[in-house]
ZALUM-375574 format. One record per atom (N, C-alpha, C, CB): residue in three letters; z, y, x. Coordinates in steps of 0.02 Angstrom, whole numbers, plus 50000, padded with zeros to 5 digits. Glycine has a CB too. Example, Ala and Ser with C-alpha at 12.3 -4.5 7.8 and 13.67 -1.06 7.14 Angstrom:
BEGIN
ALA503904971650660
ALA503904977550615
ALA503904983550660
ALA504524977650565
SER503544988850642
SER503574994750684
SER503945000250645
SER502864997050704
END
This chain:
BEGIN
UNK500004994050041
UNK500005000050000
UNK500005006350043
UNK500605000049953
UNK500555008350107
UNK500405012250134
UNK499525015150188
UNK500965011150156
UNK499415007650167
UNK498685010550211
UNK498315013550166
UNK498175004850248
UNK498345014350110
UNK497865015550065
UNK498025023150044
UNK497885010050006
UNK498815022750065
UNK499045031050047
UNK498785033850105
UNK499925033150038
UNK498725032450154
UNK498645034150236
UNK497825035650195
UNK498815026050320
UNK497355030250196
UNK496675034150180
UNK496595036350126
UNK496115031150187
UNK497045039450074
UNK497025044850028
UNK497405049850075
UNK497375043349950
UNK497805050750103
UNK497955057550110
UNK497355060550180
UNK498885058150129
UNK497005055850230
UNK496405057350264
UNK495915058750240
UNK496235053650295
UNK495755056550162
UNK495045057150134
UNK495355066250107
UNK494755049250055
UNK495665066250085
UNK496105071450057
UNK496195078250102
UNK496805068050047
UNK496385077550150
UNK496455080950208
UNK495725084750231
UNK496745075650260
UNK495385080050240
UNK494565082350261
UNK494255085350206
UNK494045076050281
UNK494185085150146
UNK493965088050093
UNK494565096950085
UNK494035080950024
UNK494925096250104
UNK495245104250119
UNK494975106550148
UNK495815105950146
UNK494965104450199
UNK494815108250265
UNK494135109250258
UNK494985104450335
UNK493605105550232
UNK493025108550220
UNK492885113350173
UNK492675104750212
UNK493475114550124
UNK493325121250088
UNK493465127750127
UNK493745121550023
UNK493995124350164
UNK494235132550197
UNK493775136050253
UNK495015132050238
UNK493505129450293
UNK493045131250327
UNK492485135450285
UNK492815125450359
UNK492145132850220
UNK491715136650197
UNK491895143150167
UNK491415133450159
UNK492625144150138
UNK492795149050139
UNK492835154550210
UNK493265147450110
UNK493065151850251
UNK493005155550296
UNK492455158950313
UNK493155153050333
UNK491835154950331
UNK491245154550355
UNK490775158350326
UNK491065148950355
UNK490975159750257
UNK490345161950218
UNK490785170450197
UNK490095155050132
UNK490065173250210
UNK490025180250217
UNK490255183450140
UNK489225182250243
UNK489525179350117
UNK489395185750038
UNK489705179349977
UNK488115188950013
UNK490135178549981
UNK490475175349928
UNK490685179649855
UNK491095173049963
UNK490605176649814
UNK490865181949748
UNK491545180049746
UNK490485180949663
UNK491785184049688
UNK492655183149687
UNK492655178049639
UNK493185190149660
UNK492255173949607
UNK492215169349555
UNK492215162649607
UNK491505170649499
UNK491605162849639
UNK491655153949701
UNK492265156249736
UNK490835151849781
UNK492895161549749
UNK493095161849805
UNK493685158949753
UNK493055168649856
UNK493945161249696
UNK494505159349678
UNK494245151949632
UNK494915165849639
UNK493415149149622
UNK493285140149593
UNK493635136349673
UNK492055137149576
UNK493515141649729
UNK493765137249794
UNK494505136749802
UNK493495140449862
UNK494775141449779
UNK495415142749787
UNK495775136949749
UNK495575149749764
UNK495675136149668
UNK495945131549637
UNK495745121949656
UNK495765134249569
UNK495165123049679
UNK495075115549725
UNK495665113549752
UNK494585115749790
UNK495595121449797
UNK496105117049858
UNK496875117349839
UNK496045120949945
UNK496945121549771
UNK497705119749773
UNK497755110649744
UNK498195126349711
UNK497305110349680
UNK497285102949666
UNK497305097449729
UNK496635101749627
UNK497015100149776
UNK497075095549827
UNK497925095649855
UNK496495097749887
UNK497955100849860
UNK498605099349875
UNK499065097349860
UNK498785101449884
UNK499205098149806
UNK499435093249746
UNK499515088149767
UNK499055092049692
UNK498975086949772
UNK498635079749783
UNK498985075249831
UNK497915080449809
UNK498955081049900
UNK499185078249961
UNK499995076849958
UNK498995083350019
UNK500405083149915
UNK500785082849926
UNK501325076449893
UNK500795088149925
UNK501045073849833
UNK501305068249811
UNK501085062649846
UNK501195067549748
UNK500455061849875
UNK500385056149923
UNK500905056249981
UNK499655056249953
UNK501045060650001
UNK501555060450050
UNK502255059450011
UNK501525067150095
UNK502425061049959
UNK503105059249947
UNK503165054149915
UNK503455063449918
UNK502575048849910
UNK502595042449869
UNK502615036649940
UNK501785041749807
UNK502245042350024
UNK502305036550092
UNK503025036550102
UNK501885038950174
UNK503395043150087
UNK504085043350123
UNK504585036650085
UNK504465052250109
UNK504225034250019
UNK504655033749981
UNK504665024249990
UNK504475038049908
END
């Protein structure tokens, strides 16, 4: 079971980080994709953050 939380919170992890990178990266963004990006990545986090308190557990 923990390996599987291990490659959910990696699959998880990389899909953040590629929003922020595109957030970062991109110039002419509107305030509409900047805050559809914003709410991604909080769901992700979410995300991450119960995967991690279901490994501790």
């Amino acid at each position: 079971m923990n390996n599987k939380i291990e490659k959910a919170i990696d699959y998880y992890t990389i899909k953040s980080k590629k929003i922020i990178e595109h957030i970062n990266s991109s110039n002419n963004l509107t305030a509409e994709e900047i805050i559809q990006s914003a709410e991604e990545l909080a769901i992700l986090e979410y995300k991450l953050t119960a995967l991690e308190v279901a490994k501790a557990s």
